[in-house]
C-alpha positions as CSV (number, residue, x, y, z in Angstrom):
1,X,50.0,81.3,80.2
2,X,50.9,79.5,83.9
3,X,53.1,77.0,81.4
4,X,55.0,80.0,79.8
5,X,55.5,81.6,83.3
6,X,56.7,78.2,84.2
7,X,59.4,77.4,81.1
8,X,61.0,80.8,82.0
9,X,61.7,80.0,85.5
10,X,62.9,76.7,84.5
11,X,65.3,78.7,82.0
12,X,66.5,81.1,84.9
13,X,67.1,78.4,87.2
14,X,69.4,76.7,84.8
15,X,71.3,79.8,83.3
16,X,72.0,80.5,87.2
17,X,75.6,80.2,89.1
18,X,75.2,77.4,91.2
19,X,76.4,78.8,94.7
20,X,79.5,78.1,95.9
21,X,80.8,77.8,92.1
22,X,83.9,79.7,91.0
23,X,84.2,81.8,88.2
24,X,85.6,80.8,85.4
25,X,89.6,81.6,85.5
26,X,90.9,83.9,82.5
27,X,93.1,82.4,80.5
28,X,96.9,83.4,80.6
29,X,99.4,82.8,79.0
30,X,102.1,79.8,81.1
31,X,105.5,80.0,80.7
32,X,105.9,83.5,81.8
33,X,108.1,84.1,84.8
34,X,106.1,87.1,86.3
35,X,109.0,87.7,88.8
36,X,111.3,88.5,85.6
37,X,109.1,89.7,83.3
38,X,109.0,93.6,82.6
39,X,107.0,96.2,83.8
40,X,105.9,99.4,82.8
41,X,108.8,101.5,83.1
42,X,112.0,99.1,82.7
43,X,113.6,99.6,79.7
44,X,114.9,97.0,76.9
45,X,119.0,98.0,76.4
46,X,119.8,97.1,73.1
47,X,123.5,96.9,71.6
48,X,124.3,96.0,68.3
49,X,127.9,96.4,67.3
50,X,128.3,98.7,64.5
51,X,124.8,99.9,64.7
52,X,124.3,103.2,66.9
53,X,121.5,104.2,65.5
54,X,119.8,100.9,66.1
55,X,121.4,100.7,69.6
56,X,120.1,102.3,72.7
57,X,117.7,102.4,75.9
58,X,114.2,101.7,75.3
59,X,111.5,102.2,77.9
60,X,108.9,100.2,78.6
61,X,105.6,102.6,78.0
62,X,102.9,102.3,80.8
63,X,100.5,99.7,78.2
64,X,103.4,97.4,78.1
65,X,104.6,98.3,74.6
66,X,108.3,99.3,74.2
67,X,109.1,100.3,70.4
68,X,112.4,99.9,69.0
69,X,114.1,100.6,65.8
70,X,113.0,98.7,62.8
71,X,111.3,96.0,64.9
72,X,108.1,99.0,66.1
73,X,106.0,98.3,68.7
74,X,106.2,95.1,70.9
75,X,104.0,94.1,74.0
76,X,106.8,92.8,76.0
77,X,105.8,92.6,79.3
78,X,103.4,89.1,78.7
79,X,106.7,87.1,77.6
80,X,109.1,85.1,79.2
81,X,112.2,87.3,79.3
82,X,114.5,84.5,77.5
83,X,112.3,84.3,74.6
84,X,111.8,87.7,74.3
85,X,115.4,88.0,73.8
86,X,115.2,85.3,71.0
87,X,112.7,87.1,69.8
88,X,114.2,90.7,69.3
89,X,117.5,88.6,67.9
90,X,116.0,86.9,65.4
91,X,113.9,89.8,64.4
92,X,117.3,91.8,63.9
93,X,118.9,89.1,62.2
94,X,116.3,89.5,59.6
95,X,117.6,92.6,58.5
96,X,121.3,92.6,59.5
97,X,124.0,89.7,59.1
98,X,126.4,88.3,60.9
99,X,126.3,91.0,63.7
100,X,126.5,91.1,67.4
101,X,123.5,92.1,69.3
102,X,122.9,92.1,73.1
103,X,120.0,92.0,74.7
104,X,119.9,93.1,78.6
105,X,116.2,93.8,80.2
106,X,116.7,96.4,83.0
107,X,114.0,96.2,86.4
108,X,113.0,98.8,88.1
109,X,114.3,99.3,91.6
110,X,114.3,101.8,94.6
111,X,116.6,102.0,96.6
112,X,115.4,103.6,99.9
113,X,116.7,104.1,103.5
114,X,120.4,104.9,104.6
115,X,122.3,105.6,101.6
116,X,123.9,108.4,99.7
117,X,121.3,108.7,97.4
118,X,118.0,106.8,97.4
119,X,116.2,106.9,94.3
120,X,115.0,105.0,91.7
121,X,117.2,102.6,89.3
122,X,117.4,100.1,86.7
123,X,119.4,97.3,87.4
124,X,121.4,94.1,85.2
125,X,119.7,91.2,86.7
126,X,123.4,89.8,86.7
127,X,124.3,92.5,89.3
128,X,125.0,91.5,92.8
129,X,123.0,93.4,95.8
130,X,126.7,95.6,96.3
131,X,126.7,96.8,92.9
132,X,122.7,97.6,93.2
133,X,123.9,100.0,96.8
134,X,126.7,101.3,94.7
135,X,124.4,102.9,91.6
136,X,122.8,104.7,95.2
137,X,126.2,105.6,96.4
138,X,126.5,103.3,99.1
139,X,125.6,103.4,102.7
140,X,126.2,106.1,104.7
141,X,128.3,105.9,107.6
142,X,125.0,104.8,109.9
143,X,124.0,102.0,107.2
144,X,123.5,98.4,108.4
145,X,124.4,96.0,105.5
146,X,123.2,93.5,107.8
147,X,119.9,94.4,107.8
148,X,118.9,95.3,104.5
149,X,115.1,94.0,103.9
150,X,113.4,93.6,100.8
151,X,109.9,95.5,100.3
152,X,107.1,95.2,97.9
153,X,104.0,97.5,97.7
154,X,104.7,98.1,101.8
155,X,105.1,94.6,103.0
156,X,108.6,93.4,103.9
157,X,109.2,90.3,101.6
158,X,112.7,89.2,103.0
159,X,115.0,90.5,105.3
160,X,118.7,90.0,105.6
161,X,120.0,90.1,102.1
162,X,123.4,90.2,101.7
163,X,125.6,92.8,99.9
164,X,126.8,88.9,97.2
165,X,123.7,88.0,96.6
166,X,122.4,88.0,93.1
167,X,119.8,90.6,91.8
168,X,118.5,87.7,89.5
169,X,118.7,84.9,91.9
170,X,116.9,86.5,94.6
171,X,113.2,87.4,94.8
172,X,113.8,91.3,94.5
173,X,111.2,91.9,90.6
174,X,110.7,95.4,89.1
175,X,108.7,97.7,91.3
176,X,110.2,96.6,94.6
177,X,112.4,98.7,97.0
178,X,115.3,97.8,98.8
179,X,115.5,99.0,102.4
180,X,118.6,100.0,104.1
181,X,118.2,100.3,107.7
182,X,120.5,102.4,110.1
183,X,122.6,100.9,112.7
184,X,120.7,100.4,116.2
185,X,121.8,103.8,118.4
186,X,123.7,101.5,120.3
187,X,125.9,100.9,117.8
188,X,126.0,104.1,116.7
189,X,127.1,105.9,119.9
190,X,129.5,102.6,121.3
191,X,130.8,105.8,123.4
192,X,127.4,105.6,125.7
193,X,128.8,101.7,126.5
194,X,132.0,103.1,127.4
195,X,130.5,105.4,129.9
196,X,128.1,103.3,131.3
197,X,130.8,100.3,131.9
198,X,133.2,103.4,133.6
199,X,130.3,104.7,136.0
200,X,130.0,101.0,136.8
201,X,133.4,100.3,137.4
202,X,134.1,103.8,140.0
203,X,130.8,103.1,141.5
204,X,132.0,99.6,142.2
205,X,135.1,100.7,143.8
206,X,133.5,103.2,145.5
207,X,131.3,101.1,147.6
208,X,134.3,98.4,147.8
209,X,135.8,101.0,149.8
């Protein structure tokens, strides 16, 4: 009996994490670019010329699946966005020939802080930051363009983007908000300046006298 209670220790011992060791990593799949890739949410646009019924806005369901005419149900949001596109065209090429089709994958983005209308929008990742504050309306008249920060789940990510920069060159991915701050009240009241520099100057003469 003591050798049995001793060959099932020995087995526990071995079976055991050694400490300190890391669990094993999960396997996924390389290649992706997780900054471009889709998210629930975004929505595949797809044009094919002379094809309305096969054309349109697809969103991306909240399991990752988008389904689209003829193709079905596709888990997009694992694949590299340029071979996802391949994908899609080729799988349309099987049933029609010699036809134009587009491909554009839309992100998700908020825009939030002083502008016309904050909300939610999809954006072209060939759009420029401008064309991004424009779907919002643009700034409103206390909107600093030179501020404009970049935010993801709360944290600030970058700051300072500028109105020419890129949508798909920069680090702004689906799910992110961009933050329009207002002009310091300085600068929004240069009248207070003014007064303050006028005071200064009668004060002045006033005790030159």
């Amino acid at each position: 009996m003591i050798g049995v209670r001793h060959l099932l220790a020995a087995a526990v011992l071995a079976t055991a994490p050694v400490a300190g060791a890391q669990p094993s990593a999960v396997t996924v799949r390389t290649g992706v670019d997780t900054a471009a890739a889709l998210r629930p949410g975004d929505v595949v646009r797809l044009r094919i010329w002379r094809e309305p019924d096969l054309s349109g806005d697809f969103a991306v369901d909240e399991t990752g699946v988008v389904v689209l005419p003829k193709v079905g149900p596709l888990q997009v949001t694992s694949e590299d966005p340029r071979s996802l596109k391949t994908r899609l065209i080729n799988a349309y090429g099987a049933y029609l020939n010699q036809v134009s089709i587009d491909v554009v994958l839309l992100r998700r983005v908020q825009v939030v802080g002083a502008v016309r209308s904050p909300g939610l929008y999809q954006v072209d990742p060939t759009m420029v930051l401008s064309d991004l504050l424009a779907l919002a309306g643009g700034p409103t008249s206390q909107g600093n363009l030179k501020g404009v920060r970049l935010l993801r789940n709360g944290q600030k990510i970058r700051d300072g983007l500028s109105p020419s920069d890129s949508v798909g060159t920069t680090s702004i991915r689906s799910g992110d908000q961009v933050y329009v701050p207002e002009k310091s009240w300085l600068s929004r009241n240069p009248w207070f300046i003014r007064t303050l520099i006028g005071t200064a100057v009668t004060v002045g003469f006033a005790i030159a006298r």
